[in-house]
mmCIF file of the C-alpha atoms, coordinates in Angstrom:
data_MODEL
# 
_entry.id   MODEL 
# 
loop_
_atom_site.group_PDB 
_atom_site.id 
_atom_site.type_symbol 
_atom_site.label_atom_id 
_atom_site.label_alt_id 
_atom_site.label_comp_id 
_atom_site.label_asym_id 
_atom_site.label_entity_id 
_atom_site.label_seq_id 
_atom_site.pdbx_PDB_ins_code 
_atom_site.Cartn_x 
_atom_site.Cartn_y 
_atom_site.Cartn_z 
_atom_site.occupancy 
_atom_site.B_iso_or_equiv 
_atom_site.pdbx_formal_charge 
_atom_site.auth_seq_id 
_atom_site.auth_comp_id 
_atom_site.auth_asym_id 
_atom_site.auth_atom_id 
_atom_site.pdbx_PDB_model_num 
ATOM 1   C CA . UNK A 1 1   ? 6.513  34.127  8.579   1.00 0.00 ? 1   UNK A CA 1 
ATOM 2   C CA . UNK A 1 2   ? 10.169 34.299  7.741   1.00 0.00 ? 2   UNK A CA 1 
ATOM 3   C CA . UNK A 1 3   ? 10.857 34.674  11.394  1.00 0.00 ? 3   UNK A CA 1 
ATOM 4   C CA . UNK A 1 4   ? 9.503  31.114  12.103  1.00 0.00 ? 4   UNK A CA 1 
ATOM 5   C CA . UNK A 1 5   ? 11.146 30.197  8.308   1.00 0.00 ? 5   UNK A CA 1 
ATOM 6   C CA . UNK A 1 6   ? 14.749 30.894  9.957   1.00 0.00 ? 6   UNK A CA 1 
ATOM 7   C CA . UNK A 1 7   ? 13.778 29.934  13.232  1.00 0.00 ? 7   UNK A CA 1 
ATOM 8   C CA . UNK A 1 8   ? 13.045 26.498  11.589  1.00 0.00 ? 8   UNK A CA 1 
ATOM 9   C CA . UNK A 1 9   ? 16.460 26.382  9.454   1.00 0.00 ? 9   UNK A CA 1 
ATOM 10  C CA . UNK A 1 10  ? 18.738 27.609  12.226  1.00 0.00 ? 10  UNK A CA 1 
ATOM 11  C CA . UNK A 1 11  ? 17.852 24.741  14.160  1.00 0.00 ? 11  UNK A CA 1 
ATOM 12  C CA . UNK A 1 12  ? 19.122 22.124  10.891  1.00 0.00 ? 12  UNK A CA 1 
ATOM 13  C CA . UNK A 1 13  ? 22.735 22.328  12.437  1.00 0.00 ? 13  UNK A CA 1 
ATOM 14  C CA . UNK A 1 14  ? 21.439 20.396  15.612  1.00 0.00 ? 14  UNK A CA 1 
ATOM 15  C CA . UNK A 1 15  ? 19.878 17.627  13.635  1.00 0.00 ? 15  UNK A CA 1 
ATOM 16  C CA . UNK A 1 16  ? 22.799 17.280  11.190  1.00 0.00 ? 16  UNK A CA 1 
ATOM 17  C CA . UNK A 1 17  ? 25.013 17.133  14.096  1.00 0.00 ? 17  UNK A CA 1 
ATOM 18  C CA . UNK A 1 18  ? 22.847 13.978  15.285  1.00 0.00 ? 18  UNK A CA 1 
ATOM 19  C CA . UNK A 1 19  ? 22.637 12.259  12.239  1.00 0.00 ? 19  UNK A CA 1 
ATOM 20  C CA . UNK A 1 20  ? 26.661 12.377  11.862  1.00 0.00 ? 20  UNK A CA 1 
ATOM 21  C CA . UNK A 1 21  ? 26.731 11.225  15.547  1.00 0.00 ? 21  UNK A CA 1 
ATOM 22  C CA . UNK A 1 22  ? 24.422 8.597   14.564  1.00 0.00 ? 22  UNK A CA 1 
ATOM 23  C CA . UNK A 1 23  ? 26.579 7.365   11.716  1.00 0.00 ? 23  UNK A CA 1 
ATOM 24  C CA . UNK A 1 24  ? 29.851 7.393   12.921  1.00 0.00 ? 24  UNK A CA 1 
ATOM 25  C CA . UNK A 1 25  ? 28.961 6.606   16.451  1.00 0.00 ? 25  UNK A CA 1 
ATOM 26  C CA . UNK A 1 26  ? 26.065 4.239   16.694  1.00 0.00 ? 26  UNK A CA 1 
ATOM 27  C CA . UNK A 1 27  ? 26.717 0.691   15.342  1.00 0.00 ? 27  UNK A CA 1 
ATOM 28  C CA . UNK A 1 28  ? 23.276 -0.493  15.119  1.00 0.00 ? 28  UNK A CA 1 
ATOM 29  C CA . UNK A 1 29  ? 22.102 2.930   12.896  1.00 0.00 ? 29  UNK A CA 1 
ATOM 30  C CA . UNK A 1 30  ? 25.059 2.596   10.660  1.00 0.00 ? 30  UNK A CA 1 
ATOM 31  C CA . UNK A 1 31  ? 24.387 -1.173  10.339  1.00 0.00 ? 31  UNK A CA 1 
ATOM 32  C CA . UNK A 1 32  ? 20.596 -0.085  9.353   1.00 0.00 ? 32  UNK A CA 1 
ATOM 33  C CA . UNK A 1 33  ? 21.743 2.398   6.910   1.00 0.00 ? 33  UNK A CA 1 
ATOM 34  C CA . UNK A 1 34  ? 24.102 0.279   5.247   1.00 0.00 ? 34  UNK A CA 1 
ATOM 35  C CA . UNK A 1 35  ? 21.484 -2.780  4.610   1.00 0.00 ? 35  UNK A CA 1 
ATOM 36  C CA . UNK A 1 36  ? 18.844 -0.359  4.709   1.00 0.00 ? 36  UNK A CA 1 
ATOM 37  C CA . UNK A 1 37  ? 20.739 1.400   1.348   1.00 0.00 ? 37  UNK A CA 1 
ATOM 38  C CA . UNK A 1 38  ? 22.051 -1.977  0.477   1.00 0.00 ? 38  UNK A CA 1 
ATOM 39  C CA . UNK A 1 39  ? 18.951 -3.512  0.401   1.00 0.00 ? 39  UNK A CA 1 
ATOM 40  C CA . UNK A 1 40  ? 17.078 -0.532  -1.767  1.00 0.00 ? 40  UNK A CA 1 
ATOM 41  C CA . UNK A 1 41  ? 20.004 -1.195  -4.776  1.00 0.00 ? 41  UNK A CA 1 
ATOM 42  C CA . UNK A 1 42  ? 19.336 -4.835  -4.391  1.00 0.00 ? 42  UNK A CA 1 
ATOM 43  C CA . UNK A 1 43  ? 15.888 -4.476  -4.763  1.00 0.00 ? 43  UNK A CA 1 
ATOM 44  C CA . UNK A 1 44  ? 15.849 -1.995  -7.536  1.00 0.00 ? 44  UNK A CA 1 
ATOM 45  C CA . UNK A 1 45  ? 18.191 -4.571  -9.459  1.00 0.00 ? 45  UNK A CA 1 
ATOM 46  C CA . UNK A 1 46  ? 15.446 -7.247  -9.177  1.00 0.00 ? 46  UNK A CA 1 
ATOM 47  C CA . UNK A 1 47  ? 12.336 -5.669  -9.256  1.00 0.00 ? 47  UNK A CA 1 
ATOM 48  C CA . UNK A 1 48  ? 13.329 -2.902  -11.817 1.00 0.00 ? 48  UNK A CA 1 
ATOM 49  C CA . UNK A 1 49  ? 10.881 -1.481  -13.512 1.00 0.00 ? 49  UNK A CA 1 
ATOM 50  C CA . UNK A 1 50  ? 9.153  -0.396  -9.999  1.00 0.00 ? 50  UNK A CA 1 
ATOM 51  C CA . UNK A 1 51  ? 5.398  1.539   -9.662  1.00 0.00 ? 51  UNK A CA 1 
ATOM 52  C CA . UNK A 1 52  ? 6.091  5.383   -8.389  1.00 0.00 ? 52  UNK A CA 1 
ATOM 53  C CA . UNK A 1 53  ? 4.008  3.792   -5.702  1.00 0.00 ? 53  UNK A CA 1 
ATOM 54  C CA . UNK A 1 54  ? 6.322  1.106   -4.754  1.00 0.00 ? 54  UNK A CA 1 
ATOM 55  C CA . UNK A 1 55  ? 9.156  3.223   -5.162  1.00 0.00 ? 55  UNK A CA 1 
ATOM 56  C CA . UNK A 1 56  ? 7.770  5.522   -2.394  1.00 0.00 ? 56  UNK A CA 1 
ATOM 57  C CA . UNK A 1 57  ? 6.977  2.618   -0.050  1.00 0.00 ? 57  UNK A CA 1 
ATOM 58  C CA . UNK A 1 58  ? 10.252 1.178   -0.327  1.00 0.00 ? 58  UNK A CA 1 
ATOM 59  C CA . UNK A 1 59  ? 11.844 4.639   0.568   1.00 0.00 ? 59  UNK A CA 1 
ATOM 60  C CA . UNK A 1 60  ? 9.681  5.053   3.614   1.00 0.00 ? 60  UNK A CA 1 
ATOM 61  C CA . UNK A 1 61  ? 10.035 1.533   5.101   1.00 0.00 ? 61  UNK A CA 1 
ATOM 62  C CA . UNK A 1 62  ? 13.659 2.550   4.848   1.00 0.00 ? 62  UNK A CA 1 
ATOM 63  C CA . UNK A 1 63  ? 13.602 5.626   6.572   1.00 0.00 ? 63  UNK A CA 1 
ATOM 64  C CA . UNK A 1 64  ? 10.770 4.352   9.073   1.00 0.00 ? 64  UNK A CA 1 
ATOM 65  C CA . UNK A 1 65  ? 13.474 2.000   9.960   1.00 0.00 ? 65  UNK A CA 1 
ATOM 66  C CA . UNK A 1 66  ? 16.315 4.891   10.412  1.00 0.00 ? 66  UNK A CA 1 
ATOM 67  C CA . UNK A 1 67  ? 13.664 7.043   12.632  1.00 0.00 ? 67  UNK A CA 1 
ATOM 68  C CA . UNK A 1 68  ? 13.115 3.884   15.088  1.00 0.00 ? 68  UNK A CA 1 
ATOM 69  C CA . UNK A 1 69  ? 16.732 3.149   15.043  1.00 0.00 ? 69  UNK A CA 1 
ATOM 70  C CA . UNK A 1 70  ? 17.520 6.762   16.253  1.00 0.00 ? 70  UNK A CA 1 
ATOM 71  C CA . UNK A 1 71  ? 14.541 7.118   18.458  1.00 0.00 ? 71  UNK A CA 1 
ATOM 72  C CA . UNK A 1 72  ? 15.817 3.417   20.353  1.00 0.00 ? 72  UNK A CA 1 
ATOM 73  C CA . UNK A 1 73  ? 19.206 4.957   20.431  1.00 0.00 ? 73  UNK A CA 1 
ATOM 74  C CA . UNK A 1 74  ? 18.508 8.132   21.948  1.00 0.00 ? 74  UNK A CA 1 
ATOM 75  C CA . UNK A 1 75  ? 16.241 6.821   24.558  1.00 0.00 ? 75  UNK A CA 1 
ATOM 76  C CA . UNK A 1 76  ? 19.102 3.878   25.729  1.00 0.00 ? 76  UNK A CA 1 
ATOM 77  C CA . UNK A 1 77  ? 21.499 6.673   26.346  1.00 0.00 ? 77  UNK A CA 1 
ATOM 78  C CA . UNK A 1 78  ? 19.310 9.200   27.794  1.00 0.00 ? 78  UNK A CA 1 
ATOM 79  C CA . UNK A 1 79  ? 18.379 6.132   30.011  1.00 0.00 ? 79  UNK A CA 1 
ATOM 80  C CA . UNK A 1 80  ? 21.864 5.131   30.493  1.00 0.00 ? 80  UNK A CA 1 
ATOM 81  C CA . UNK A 1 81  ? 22.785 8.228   31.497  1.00 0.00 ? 81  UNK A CA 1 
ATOM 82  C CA . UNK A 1 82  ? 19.937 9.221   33.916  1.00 0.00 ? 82  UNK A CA 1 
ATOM 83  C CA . UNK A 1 83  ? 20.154 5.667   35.603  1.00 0.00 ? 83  UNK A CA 1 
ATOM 84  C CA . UNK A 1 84  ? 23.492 3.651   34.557  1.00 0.00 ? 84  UNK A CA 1 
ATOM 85  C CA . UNK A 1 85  ? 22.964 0.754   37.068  1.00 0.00 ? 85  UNK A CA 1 
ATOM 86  C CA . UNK A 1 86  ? 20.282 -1.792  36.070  1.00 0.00 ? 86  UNK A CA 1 
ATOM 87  C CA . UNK A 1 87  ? 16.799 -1.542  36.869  1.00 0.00 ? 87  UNK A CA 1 
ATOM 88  C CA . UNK A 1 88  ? 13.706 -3.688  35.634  1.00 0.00 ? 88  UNK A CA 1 
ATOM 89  C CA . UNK A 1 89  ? 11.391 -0.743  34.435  1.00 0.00 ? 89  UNK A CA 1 
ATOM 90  C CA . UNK A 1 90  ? 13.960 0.991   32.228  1.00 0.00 ? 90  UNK A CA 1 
ATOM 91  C CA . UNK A 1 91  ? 15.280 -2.327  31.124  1.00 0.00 ? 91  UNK A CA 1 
ATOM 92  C CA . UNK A 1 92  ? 11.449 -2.926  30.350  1.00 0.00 ? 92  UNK A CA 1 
ATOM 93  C CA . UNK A 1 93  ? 11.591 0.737   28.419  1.00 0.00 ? 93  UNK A CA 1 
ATOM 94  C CA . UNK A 1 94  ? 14.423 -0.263  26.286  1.00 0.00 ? 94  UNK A CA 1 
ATOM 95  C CA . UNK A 1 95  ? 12.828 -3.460  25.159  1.00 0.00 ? 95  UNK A CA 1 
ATOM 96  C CA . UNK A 1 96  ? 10.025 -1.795  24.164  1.00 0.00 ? 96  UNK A CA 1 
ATOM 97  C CA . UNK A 1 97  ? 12.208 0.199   21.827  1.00 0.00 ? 97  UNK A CA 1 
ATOM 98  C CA . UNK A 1 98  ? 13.663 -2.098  20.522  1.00 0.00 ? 98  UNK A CA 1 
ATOM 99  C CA . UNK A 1 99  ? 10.723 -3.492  19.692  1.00 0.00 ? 99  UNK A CA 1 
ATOM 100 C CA . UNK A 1 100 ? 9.461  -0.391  17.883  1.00 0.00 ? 100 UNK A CA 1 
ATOM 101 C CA . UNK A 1 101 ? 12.820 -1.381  15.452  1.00 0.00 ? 101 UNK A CA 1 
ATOM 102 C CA . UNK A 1 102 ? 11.494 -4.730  15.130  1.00 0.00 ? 102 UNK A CA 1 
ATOM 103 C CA . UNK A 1 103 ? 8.370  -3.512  13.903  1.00 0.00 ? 103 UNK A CA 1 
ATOM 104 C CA . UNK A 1 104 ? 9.647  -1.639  11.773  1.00 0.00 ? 104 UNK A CA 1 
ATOM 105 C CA . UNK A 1 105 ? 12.005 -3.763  10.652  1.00 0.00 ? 105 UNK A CA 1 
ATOM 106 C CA . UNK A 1 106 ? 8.889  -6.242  9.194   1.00 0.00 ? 106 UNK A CA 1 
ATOM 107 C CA . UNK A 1 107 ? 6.550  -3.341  7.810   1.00 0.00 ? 107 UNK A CA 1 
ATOM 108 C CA . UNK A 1 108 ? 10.022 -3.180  5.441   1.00 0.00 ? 108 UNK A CA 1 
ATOM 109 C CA . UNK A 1 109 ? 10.423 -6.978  5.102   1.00 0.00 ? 109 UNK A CA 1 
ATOM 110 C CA . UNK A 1 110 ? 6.378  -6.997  3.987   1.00 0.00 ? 110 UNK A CA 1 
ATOM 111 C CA . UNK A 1 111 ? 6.676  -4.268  1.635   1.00 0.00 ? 111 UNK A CA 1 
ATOM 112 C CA . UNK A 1 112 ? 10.023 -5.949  0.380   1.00 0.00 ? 112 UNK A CA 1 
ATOM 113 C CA . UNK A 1 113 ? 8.280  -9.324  0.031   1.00 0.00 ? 113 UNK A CA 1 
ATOM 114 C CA . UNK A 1 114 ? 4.943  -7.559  -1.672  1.00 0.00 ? 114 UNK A CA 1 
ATOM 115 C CA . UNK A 1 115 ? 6.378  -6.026  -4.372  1.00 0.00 ? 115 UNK A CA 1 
ATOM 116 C CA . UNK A 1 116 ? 8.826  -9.254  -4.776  1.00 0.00 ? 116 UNK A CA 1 
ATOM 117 C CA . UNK A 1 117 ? 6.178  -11.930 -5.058  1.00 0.00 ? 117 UNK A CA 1 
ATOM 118 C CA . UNK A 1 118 ? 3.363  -9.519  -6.199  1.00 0.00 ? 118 UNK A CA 1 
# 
């Protein structure tokens, strides 16, 4: 059991190292962490006292947003990489991440507007 336990924390360096990438690197994560954490303040200003409920839901909109963002950014460079010169099925993969971040993009713009108007 503590075999797999250290197993599981030797391998945190590797996903630290991509979340700094991420941030310093990646325009379009760091621009969805910034409104992302932005938006959280500004909604805890307006809507203060929130449920535990809400609370929660606005974190993981947030965060659902961050995993997309990194998921579409890894994908467009492994892409980029693999095939650099354009091509209509992996421009037809990309779009489809990037429309995973739109998605998730409105689930947080719904649960923003719920607890707003509700």
């Amino acid at each position: 059991m503590f075999k797999v336990i250290r197993w599981y924390f030797g391998r945190l360096p590797y996903a630290l190292r991509g979340l700094i990438f991420a941030t310093r690197k990646d325009r379009s994560f760091r621009w969805h962490l910034i409104i992302g954490l932005f938006g959280l303040a500004l909604l805890l200003a307006l809507a203060w006292p929130l449920t535990e409920v809400e609370g929660l839901m606005l974190v993981l909109a947030t965060v659902l947003v961050l995993i997309t963002e990194l998921q579409n950014s890894a994908v467009e460079n492994a892409l980029n990489r693999l095939h650099p010169d354009h091509h209509s099925t992996i421009g037809r993969a990309k779009d489809m991440m990037a429309a995973s971040v739109l998605l998730s993009l409105v689930f947080a713009l719904a649960v923003t507007l719920y607890i707003l108007i509700w």
